[in-house]
N, C-alpha and C positions, 0 to 999 in steps of 0.2 A: 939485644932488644931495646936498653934503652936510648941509643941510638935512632932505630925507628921511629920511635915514641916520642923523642924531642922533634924529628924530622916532622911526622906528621900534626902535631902540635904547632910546628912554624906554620905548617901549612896549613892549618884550620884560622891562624891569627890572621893568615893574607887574606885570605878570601874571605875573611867578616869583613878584613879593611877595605878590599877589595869592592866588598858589595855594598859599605857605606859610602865610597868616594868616586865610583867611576862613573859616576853620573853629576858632577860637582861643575863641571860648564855647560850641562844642557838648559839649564834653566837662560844662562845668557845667550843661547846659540835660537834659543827659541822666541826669546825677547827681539832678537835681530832679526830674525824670517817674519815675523808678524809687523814689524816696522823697516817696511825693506828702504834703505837710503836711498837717496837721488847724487851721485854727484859724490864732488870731497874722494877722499878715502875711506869713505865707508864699505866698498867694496870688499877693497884690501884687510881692513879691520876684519870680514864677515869671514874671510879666508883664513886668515892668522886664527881666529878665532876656531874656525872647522879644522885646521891642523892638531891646533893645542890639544884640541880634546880627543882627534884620533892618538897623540900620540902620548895621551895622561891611558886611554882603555887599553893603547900598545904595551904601556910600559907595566900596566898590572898585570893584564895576561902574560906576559913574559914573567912574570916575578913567577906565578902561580906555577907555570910549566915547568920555570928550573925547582921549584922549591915539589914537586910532585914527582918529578924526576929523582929526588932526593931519596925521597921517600921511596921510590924501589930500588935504590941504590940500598938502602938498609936495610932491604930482603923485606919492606912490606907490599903487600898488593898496590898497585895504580890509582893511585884516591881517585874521583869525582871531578873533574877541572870546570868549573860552570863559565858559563857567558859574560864575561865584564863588559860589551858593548851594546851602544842602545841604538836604535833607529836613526837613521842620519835625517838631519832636520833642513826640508828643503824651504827657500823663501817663496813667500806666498805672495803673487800679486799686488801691485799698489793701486787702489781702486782709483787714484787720479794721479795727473803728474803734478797735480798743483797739493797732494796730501800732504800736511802738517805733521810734524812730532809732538808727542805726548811727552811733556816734561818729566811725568811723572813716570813712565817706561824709561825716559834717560835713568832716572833715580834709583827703579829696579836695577837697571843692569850695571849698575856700578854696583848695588847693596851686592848682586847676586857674583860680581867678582873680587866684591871684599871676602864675601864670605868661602868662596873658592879658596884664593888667597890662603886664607888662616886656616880653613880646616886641610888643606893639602900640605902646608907646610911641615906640620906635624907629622900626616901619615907617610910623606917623604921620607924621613928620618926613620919612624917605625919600619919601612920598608927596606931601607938600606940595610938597617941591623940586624934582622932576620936572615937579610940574604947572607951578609958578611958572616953573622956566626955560623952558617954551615958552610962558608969558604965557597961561598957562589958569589959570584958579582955581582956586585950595589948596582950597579950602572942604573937598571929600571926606578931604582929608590930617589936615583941623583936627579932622574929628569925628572920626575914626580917635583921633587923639588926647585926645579926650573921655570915647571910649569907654574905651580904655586907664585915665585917672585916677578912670571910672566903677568899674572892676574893681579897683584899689589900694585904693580906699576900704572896697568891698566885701569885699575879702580881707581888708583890717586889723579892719574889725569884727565881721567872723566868728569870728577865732582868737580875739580878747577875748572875746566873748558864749561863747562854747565853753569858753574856760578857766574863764568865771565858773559855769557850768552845768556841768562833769567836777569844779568842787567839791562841788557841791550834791548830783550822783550819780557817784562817781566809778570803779562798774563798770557795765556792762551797758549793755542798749540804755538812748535817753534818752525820757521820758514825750513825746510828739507835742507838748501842750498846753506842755511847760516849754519845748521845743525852739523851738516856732514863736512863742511869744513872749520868750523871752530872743535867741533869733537871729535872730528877724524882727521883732523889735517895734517897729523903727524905722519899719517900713515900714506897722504895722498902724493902720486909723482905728481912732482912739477918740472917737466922737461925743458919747458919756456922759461924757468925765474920768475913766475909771473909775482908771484910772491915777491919778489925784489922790486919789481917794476911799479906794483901797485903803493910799495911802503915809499918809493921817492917819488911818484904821484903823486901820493899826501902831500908831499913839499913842496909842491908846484912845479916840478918838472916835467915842463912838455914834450921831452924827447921821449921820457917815457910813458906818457899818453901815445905818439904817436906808435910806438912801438907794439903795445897792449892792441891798440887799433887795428893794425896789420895781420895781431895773431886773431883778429875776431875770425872765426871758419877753420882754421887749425886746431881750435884746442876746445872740442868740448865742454872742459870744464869751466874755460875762464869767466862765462857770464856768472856762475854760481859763484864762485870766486871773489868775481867784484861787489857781489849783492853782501856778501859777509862781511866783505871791506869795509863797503859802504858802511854799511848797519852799524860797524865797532867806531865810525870816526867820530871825534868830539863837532857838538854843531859850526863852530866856528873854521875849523877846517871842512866840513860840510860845504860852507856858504862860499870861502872861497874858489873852491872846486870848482861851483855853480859858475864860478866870471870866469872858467879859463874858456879858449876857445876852443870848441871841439871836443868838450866832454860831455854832451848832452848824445855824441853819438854809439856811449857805451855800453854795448848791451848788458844788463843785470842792476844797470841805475836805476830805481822806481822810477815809472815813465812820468809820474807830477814834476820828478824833479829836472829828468831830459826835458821834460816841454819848456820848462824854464829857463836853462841852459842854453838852449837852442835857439830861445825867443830874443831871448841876450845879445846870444854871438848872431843871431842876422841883423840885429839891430846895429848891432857894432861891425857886423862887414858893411851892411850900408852907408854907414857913417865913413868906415874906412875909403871903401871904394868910390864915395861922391867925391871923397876932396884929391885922391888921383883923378879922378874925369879931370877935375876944376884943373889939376896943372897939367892934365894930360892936352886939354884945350888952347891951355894960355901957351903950353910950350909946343904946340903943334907947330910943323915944320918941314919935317923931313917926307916924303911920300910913303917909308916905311913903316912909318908912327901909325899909321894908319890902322894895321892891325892890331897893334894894343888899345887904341883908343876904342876898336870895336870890340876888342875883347871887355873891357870894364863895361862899356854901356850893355853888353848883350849879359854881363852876371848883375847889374844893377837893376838891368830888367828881369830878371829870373827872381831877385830879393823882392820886387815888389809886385810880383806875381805869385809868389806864394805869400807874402802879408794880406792877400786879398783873400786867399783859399783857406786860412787859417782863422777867419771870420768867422766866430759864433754863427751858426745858421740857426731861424727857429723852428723850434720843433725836434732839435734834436741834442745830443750832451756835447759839450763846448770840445771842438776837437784841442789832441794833444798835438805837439809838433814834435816829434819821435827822432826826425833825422833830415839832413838835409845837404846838398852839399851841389852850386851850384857852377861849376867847373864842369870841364868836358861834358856827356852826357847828361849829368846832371841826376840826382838823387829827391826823393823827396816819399817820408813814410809818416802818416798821419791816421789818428785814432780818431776815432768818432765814438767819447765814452772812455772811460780808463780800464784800461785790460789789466792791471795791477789787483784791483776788487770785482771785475765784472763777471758775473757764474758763467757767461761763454764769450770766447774772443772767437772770431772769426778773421783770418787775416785772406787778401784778395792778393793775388800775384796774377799779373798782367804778361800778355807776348809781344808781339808784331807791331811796332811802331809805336807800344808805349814809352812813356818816357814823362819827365818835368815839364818838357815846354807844351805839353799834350795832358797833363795832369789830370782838367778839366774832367771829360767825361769818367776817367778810373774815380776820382774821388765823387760824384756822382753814383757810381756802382756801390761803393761803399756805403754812402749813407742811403740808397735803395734796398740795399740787403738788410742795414740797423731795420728801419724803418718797416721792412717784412718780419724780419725777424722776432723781433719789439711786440710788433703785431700781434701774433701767437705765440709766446715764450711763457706764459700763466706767469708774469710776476718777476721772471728771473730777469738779470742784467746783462744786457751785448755789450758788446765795445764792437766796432767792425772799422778794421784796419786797409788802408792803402798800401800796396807795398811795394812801391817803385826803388829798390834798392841793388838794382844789378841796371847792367847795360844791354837792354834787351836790343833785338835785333832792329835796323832799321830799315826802310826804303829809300838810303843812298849808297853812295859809293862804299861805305863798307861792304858792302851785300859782296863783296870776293874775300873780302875779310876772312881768313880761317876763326878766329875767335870772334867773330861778329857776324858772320850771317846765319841765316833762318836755317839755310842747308843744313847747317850742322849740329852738333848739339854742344859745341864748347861753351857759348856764352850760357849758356844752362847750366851748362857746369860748376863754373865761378858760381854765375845767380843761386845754385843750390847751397853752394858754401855759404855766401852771404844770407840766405833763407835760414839754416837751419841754423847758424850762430844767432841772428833775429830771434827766433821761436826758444831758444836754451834763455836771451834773454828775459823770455813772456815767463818764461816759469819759472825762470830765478826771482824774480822781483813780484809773482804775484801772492798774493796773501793767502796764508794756506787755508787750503779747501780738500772736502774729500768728495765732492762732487760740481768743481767749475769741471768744463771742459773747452779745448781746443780745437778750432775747426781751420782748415786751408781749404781756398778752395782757387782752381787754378784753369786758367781760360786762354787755350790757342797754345801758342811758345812756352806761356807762363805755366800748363799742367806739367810740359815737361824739364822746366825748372824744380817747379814740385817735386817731381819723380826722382828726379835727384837728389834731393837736399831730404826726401822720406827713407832713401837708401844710407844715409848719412847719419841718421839718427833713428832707427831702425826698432818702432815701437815708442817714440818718445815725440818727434814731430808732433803729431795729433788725434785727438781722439775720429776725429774723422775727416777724408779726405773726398772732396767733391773734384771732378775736373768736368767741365765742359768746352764744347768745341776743339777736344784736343786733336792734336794730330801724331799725339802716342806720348807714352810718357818715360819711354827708356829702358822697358821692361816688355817680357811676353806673360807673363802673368802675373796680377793683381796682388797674389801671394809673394811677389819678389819685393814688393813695396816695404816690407819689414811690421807690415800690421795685418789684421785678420782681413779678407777678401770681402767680407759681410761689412766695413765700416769702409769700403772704397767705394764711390759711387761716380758714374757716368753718365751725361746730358748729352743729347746729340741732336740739334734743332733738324727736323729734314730738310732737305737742299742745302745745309753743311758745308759747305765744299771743304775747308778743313778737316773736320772730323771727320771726313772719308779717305784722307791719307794715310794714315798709318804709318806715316815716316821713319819715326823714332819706335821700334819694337813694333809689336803686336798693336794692331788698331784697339784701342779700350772699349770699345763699340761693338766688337763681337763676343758672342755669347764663351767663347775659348777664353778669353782673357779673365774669367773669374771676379770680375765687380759686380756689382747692382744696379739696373737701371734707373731711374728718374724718368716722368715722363715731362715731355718739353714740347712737341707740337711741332707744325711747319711753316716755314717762310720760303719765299724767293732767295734763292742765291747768294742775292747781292746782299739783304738783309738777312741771311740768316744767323751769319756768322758773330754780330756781334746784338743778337735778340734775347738772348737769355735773360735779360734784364729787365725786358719792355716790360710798364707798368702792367699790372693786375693779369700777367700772364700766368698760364701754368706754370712754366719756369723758375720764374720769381719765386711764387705763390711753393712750389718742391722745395728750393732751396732755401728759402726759411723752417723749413720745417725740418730737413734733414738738419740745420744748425743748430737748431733746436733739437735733435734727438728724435724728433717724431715719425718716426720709419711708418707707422700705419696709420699715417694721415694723409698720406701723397695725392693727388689728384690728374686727373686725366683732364688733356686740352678738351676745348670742344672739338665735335665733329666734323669735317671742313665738309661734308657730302651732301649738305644740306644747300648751299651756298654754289653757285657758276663757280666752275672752274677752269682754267684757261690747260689746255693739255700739254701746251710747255710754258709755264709760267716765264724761264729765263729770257723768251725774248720779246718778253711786252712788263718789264720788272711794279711799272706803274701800276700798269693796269690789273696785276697781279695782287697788289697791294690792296687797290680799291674795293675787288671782289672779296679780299677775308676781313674787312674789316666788319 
C-alpha cells in the first residue's frame, strides 16, 4: 500500500504542475496571431513557436500517463488523467498590408517568454524527479526543460533586436518589414546572401548592388529586407548610397529617397553620355561608328525626355522618379504623390505598344486617375503611379519574338515578376497604417501582366485589382488571382475589340469568370480600346471610386438611345463619334 500511496501522490503533484504550466506559451502564441508579421522570419518564429508548445502539453501528458500507469501498477485503481492542452491559436488576418507593430505587444511577448522561461525551468526539474523516483523516464521532465531554455533565449533576443529597432524609430507603431527582420531575422532563410550583399552595399560596392538588382522578382522577401537595412544605416553612409548609380532603383528604398537617387544618376548619365556624343563626333570616321553614335544620341534623347515628364505639373503632388533605365526598351515608373504616406497608391500597368518613348499619354492616365480619385477620396491621399517597368509588347519585328509578342504571355510573365517585386517594394517602405490601401489596375496586355504577378503574391499584391480592356488575364476564374473574387473588378468599353478576346484564360467579361463589373459605356472600335480614361466619363468617374473603396457609388454611362445612331458605327468611325458626343 505504501507504494500506491507514494505512486499516486507523484501523480496528484504532476497534474497541479501540470495544470499550472501547460498553458505558459499561449499567451506568446496569441500575442503573435493578433499581430500576424509580414515578411522577415516571422513566419518561421510563429511555427517554432506553435511546436514548442505542442511539444511542452506532449511532454506533460506523457509524464501524467506514465506516472497513472504507476499507480495501477501498485494495484491502485486508474486515477483521473485530465486534459493538459488548449485550443490551437490560429492567426487572425492583417486588416492592411501596410499594418504597423505595436512596440508595446513586441514587449509583451518577450515579458510573456521570460516568464515562460523561468517558471518552466523549475517545473522541468520537478518533473524529471517525480518520474525518476518511480524509475520512469525523465525524458518528458528533460524537454520541459528545453523548452524552458528555448524561451530565455527567445526572450533575451527580442528585447535586444527591440531596443536596436525603438532606436531606429523610436515613437509609434514599428514598419512590419523592419520589425519582422530585425526581430526575426534569425529565424528568416536567406537563400540569396542577401544579407551579405546588402552589408558590402553599405561599402559602396556595385557588383553587389547589381546582384541585389537581378534578385529583384526572385526573392520575395528582399524589398523588406532592404527597407530594414536601409532604416539601421548611419546617415552618412545613407547619403552616400544616394550618389551611387543605380540605387534609386531598389525596391524597399523610401521612394523620397529613390526620386533623389535617380534624379542624380540621370543627371550624371547625361553628363556622362554628352561628352561620348562630343568624342563620338570629333572621332567619327569609320561607317560602322555609326551605330554607336546613334546609340548615345537616341539614350541622350530619352534623359531629356523624361527630365521633361518629371516636371512639377500644377495642380497636382510633385511627381517621384521611381525608376528609370534608358537602354533597350527602356524603363520609366513615376509617382504622382508619395505612395510611402499616401492612404491609397494606386499603381497603372500598361500593354500593347507601351513603353518610355510613348510614356506621354500612360503618365497622363496616371495623373487622370490622381485627379478622379482626389476628387472623391473625403480627405484621404492618392499617389497614382506609372508603371512602365517590363518590356511590353510592341508593333515591330519582335512581334515573332517568343518572349516579346502579344501572342503570347511570356513578356507578362517577366513583367509580373518585375510587378510584384515593385508592389513588396510599396509596402516595405510605406509607413505603417491599418487602413492605406493598394490598388492595380491594369489595361489590355497590361491586366495580363497583373494576373501574373497577383498569382505571385497571392493575397498581398493588392487590396483591389481593377483590369480593363483585358484580353484575359491568365486565369479562368477570378478566385485563381489569390484574392477574394468580390475585390476583382472588370471594365469592358463596348465595341472593345480587345476585351472580346479572351486570349489568355477565361474572358474576365463573362459572368463565369467570377469578378465584378464596373459600368463603362460604348465607343467605336477604333476608340474604344483605349477610352476608359476619356474625361468626365463613367469609366473614369467608376474607377476612382472603386480606388477609393466606394463599391456603392458607381454610376451608369448615359443612354446612347436618346441620340442617332449609326447601325454599324465601325464603318463611318467619325461620324460615329460625332453623333455620341
Amino acid at each position: 500500500m505504501a507504494e500506491y500511496a507514494a505512486a499516486l501522490e507523484a501523480f496528484k503533484r504532476a497534474t497541479a504542475l501540470a495544470a499550472d504550466h501547460h498553458a505558459a506559451l499561449d499567451t506568446a502564441a496569441r500575442l503573435m496571431a493578433a499581430h500576424t508579421w509580414v515578411g522577415g522570419g516571422a513566419t518561421a518564429f510563429t511555427t517554432t513557436l506553435a511546436d514548442s508548445r505542442t511539444r511542452l502539453q506532449t511532454a506533460l501528458s506523457s509524464a501524467l500517463q506514465s506516472l497513472a500507469t504507476q499507480v495501477v501498477r501498485q494495484g491502485g485503481p486508474p486515477p483521473f488523467v485530465p486534459q493538459v492542452t488548449t485550443t490551437p491559436v490560429t492567426l487572425s488576418p492583417t486588416p492592411s498590408a501596410f499594418q504597423g507593430i505595436d512596440p508595446r505587444a513586441m514587449t509583451a511577448l518577450a515579458a510573456s517568454l521570460d516568464q515562460a522561461a523561468h517558471t518552466l525551468t523549475a517545473a522541468g526539474a520537478r518533473l524529471a524527479t517525480e518520474l525518476s523516483t518511480h524509475g520512469l523516464p525523465s525524458q518528458p521532465g528533460h524537454t520541459v526543460g528545453q523548452i524552458a531554455s528555448w524561451a530565455a533565449t527567445q526572450s533575451t533576443d527580442l528585447r535586444r533586436r527591440l531596443t536596436l529597432i525603438q532606436h531606429t524609430v523610436p515613437t509609434g507603431p514599428l514598419p512590419s518589414g523592419l520589425t519582422a527582420h530585425h526581430l526575426f531575422g534569425a529565424h528568416a532563410p536567406d537563400p540569396h546572401a542577401t544579407g551579405t550583399l546588402l552589408n558590402r552595399l553599405a561599402t559602396g560596392d556595385r557588383a553587389a548592388l547589381k546582384r541585389l538588382l537581378e534578385l529583384q522578382g526572385r526573392d520575395a522577401d528582399l524589398a523588406a529586407r532592404v527597407n530594414a537595412w536601409w532604416r539601421g544605416l548611419a546617415e552618412a553612409v545613407q547619403s552616400t548610397l544616394v550618389g551611387v548609380g543605380g540605387f534609386g532603383l531598389l525596391n524597399g528604398v523610401p521612394s523620397k529617397v529613390r526620386d533623389t537617387a535617380n534624379r542624380g544618376w540621370l543627371a550624371r548619365e547625361k553628363a556622362r553620355l554628352t561628352a561620348e556624343l562630343d568624342r563620338a563626333t570629333t572621332t567619327f570616321g569609320h561607317p560602322l561608328d555609326l551605330g554607336g553614335w546613334e546609340r548615345i544620341a537616341n539614350q541622350l534623347r530619352r534623359i531629356e525626355y523624361i527630365e521633361k515628364k518629371i516636371i512639377p505639373v500644377s495642380g497636382y503632388p510633385p511627381p517621384l522618379l521611381l525608376a528609370f533605365d534608358v537602354t533597350g526598351q527602356g524603363r520609366l515608373v513615376v509617382s504622382w504623390g508619395d505612395p510611402d504616406t499616401a492612404d491609397i497608391t494606386v499603381t497603372n500597368v500598361s500593354g500593347l505598344t507601351s513603353g518610355l518613348d510613348v510614356a506621354h499619354g500612360d503618365l497622363e492616365r496616371a495623373r487622370a486617375l490622381w485627379r478622379q480619385a482626389d476628387a472623391t477620396s473625403g480627405g484621404r491621399t492618392i499617389a497614382s503611379i506609372t508603371w512602365l517597368g517590363y518590356d511590353a509588347p510592341q508593333l515591330d519585328p519582335g512581334l515573332i519574338d517568343p518572349g516579346r509578342t502579344v501572342a503570347l504571355g511570356n513578356a507578362a510573365a517577366a513583367g509580373g515578376r518585375a510587378l510584384a517585386a515593385f508592389t513588396d517594394g510599396l509596402r516595405a517602405s510605406h509607413e505603417p497604417s491599418a487602413t492605406a490601401r493598394q490598388v492595380v489596375v491594369g489595361h489590355s496586355y497590361g491586366s495580363l501582366t497583373t494576373g501574373h504577378a497577383a498569382r505571385l503574391r497571392p493575397g498581398r499584391l493588392a487590396d483591389e485589382l481593377i483590369f480593363v480592356g483585358s484580353p484575359g488575364v491568365g486565369v479562368d476564374h477570378a478566385g485563381e488571382l489569390g484574392m477574394d473574387p468580390r475585390r476583382v473588378w472588370v471594365g469592358e468599353a463596348g465595341g472593345d475589340p480587345v476585351a472580346a478576346l479572351g486570349r489568355f484564360g477565361a474572358d474576365p467579361g463573362n459572368a463565369s469568370f467570377g469578378a465584378r463589373h464596373f459600368p463603362v459605356g460604348r465607343e467605336v472600335y477604333t476608340a474604344a480600346h483605349s477610352s476608359y480614361w476619356d474625361a468626365d466619363s463613367a469609366s473614369l468617374r467608376n474607377i476612382g471610386r472603386l480606388i477609393n473603396g466606394q463599391h456603392d457609388k458607381l454610376t451608369a454611362p448615359p443612354p446612347l438611345n436618346d441620340k442617332p445612331q449609326l447601325l454599324m458605327p465601325e464603318l463611318d468611325p467619325d461620324l460615329a463619334l460625332k453623333l455620341n458626343r
